[in-house]
N, C-alpha and C positions, 0 to 999 in steps of 0.2 A: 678427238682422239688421234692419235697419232699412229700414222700406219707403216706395219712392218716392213722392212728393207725390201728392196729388189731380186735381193740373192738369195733364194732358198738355197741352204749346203747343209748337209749332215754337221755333224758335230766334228767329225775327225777331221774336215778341213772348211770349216767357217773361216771365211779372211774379212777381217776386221775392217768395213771400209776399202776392202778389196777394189771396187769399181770407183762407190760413186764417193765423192769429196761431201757430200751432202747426202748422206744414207737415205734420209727420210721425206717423204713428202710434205711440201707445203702450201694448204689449200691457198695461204693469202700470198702467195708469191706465186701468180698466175700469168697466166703468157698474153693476157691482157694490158699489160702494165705496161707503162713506155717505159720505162726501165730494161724490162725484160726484152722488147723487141728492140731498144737501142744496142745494149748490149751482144744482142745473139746476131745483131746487122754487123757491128765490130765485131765480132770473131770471124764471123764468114769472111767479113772483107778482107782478114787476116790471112785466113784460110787461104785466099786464091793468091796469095803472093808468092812471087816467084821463087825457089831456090831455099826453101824453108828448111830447115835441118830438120830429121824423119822423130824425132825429139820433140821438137816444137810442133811438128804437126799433129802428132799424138796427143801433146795437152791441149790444142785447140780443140779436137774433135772431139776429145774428153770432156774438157768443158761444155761445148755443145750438147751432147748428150744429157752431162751430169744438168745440166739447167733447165733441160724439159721435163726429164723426168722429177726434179724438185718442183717444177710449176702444176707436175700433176697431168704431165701430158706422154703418157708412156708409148703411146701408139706412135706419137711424132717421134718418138726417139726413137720407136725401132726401123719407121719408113727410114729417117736419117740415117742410120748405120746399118742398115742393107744396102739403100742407093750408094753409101758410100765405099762399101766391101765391092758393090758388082762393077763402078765405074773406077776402082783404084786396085785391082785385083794384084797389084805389084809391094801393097801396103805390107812392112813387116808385121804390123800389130793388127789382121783383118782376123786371126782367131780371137784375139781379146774382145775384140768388137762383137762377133758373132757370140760369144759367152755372154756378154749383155744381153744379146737379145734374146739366147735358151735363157737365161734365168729369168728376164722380164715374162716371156711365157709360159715358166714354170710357176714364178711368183701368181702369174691372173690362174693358174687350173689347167692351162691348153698344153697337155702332157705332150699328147701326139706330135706338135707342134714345135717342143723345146728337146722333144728327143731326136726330131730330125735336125737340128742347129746343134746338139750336141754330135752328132754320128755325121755331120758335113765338115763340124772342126777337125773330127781325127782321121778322118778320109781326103781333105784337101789343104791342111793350113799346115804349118810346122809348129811346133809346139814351142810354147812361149812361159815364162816362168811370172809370177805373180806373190811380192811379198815372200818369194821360195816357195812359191806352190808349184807344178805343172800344170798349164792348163789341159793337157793330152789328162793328164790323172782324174782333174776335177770332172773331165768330159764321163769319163768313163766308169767313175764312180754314181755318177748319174745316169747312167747308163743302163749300169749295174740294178737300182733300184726301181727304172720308170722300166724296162723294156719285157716285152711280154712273151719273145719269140725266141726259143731256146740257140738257132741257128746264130744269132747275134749275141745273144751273151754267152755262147760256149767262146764268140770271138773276142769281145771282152774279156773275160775271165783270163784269156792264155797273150791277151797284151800285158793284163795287170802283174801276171806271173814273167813273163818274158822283157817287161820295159820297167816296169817299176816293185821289182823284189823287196826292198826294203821299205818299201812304203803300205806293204799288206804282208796279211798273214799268209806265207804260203801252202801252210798244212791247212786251211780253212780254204781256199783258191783250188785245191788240189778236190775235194771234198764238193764242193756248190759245182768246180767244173765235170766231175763226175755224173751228179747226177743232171745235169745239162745233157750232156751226153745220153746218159737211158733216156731221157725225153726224145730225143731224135732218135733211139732205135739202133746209136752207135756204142754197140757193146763191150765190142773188142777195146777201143777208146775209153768207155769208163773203165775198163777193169785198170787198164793202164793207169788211169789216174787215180784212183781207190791203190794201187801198189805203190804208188809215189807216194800218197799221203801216209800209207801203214810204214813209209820210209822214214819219215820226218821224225826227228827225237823226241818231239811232244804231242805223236796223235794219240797216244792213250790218254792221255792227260787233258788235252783239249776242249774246251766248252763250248760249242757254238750255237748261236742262234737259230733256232726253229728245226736245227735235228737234233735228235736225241739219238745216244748211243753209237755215234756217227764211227766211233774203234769197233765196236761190236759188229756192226751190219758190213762195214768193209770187209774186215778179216772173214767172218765169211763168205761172202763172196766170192774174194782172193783164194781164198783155203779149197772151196768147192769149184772150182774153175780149175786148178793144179790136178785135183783129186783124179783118181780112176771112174769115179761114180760107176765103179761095176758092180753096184748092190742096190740098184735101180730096177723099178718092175716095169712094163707097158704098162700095165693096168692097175687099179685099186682090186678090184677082183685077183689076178694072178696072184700081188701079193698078199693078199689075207689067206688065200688057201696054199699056200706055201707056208706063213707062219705058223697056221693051225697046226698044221700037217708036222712041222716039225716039234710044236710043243706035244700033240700028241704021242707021238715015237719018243718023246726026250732028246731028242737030237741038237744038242745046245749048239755042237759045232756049224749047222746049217743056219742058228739063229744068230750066231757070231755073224758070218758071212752077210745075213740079211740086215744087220744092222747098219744106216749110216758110218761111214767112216771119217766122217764130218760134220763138227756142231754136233752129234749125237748129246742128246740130254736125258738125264735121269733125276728129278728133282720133285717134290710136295707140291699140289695143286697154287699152293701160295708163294710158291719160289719162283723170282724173275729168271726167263731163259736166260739173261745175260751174268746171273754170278757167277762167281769163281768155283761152285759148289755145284754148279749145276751141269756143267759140263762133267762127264764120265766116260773112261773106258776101263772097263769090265770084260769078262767074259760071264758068260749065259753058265755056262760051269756051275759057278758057285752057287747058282741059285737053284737048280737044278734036281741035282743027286741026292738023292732019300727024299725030294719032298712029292708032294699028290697036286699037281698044277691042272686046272682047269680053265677053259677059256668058253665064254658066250657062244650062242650058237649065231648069232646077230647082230653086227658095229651097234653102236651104242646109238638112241634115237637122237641126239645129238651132233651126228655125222652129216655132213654137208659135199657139197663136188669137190672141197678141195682139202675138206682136213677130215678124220675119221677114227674113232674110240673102240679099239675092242678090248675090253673088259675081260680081267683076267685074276683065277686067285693061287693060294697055294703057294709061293713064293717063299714067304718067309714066315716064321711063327710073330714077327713083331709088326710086319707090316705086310699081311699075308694079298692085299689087295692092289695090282698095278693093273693101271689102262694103260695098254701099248697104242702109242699116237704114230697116224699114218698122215703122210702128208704130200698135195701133189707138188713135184718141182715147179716151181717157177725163176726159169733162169734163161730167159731170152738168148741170153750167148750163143748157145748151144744147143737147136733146133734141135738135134738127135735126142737129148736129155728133156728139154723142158717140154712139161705138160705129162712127163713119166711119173712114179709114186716111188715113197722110199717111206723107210720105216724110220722116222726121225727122233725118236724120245719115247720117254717114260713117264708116266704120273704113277707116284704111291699113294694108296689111299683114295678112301669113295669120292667122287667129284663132288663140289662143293656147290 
């Protein structure tokens, strides 16, 4: 059976025969064969001649390469074009070279190993073009997918946005650089780029891979970072006996006040926070005056450290039953704010 190429690449930039003139391995064309050691003796002796144009020594060592690894000797190809990168370190083409050898390492499993030949190309070689690819792009697109440590691919991320615009999505860059950033605890930093990406013409619209909701969760963010947040309680205790207090007097104007004045939701146990219908601003007013509104003496036994149900009725003759949902902030940003409580939403209707 015939074994697959050298190059592992994503789909958005496979180059077709990119490297090797002979993609595939060939067990009966072995380095055994006087063919084969005739052959790679003439190239070498090619090799050492004088005054070679930087052209011709590039298809030499191309060759070389391309004929071990077709004989099925990938090890000997990479010793050859590392020895060859460390004693020519003046070679135009020593990033091409070294991308052979990340992908020969990616191709055997040794991640660790083809991600540092990727992060040594774009740290010490000049970037070299391939069939119109960048090799700086291809590095760090790989980059991108092998590397586990957010400090380095928040650096990746703002190359791909800053050297190669048009070759990535920037509202989806703006988005993954983001949350790189909360990973490192650099908050001020994603909010910035969570407002860049709500910049972009197409973040509502945008589909991306493994986030969901990625317009939703930014704008708030953005929206609650702007805000006043001065209808924040210290405690879950302060504000439950505050809202009690005010449903019992009818004091809608203080429940006004105590409500979120961001993301506040009022929607049916079965309605996602994120529709168009579930966001509301209301006043307490209307629901208020002439009716008999009661509330539990107890959060609902479903109340946990960081979200909390108190059950409430009276409201309306059609849907007389709301759990007023309390919830703690979690907003890193903002030491003074996060780990406070706010009164975030509504549910109509007995819990399901």
């Amino acid at each position: 059976m015939q074994r697959k190429t050298i190059l592992i690449l994503t789909a958005a930039f496979i180059l077709a025969a990119a490297f090797f003139s002979c993609s595939e391995k060939n067990p009966s064309y072995t380095a055994d064969t006087k063919t084969f050691r005739e052959t790679q003796e003439q190239l070498k002796k090619h090799l050492n001649e004088a005054n070679l144009s930087p052209k011709t020594r590039w298809a030499i060592v191309n060759r070389i390469a391309n004929n071990l690894y077709t004989a099925g000797k990938s090890n000997e190809m990479v010793l050859f074009l590392t020895e060859w990168v460390e004693n020519h370190p003046d070679d135009t083409y020593n990033a091409y070279w070294l991308l052979m050898v990340a992908s020969d390492y990616l191709d055997k499993g040794a991640v660790p190993v083809a991600e540092y030949y990727f992060d040594r190309i774009l740290q010490n070689y000049r970037d070299l073009y391939v069939q119109g690819k960048s090799i700086h792009f291809m590095c760090l697109e790989h980059l991108i997918q092998v590397s586990k440590t957010p400090a380095h691919r928040i650096s990746y991320f703002n190359q791909l946005v800053s050297r190669f615009p048009s070759n990535v999505s920037i509202t989806e860059m703006y988005v993954r650089l983001a949350q790189e950033y909360e990973k490192e605890g650099e908050w001020r930093e994603a909010l910035k780029s969570y407002s860049m990406f709500l910049a972009q013409p197409d973040a509502s619209t945008i589909q991306i891979t493994g986030i969901s909701d990625a317009y939703s969760s930014a704008k708030k963010m953005v929206d609650f970072d702007k805000s006043s947040k001065d209808w924040t309680f210290e405690s879950l205790e302060s504000l439950e006996t505050s809202v009690k207090k005010a449903i019992k007097n009818y004091d809608w104007k203080s429940l006004d006040r105590y409500r979120s004045k961001v993301n506040f939701f009022a929607m049916s146990w079965k309605t996602n926070e994120t529709a168009s219908n579930a966001l509301e601003n209301f006043s307490m007013r209307n629901y208020m005056v002439g009716q008999r509104i009661r509330y539990s003496e107890k959060l609902d036994e479903t109340s946990n450290p960081n979200e909390a149900y108190l059950r409430s009725t009276g409201w309306t003759p059609y849907m007389p039953v709301w759990y007023l949902y309390f919830r703690k902030i979690n907003f890193p940003a903002d030491p003074d704010i996060h780990g406070r409580w706010e009164w975030a939403g509504i549910y109509f209707g007995e819990k399901i």
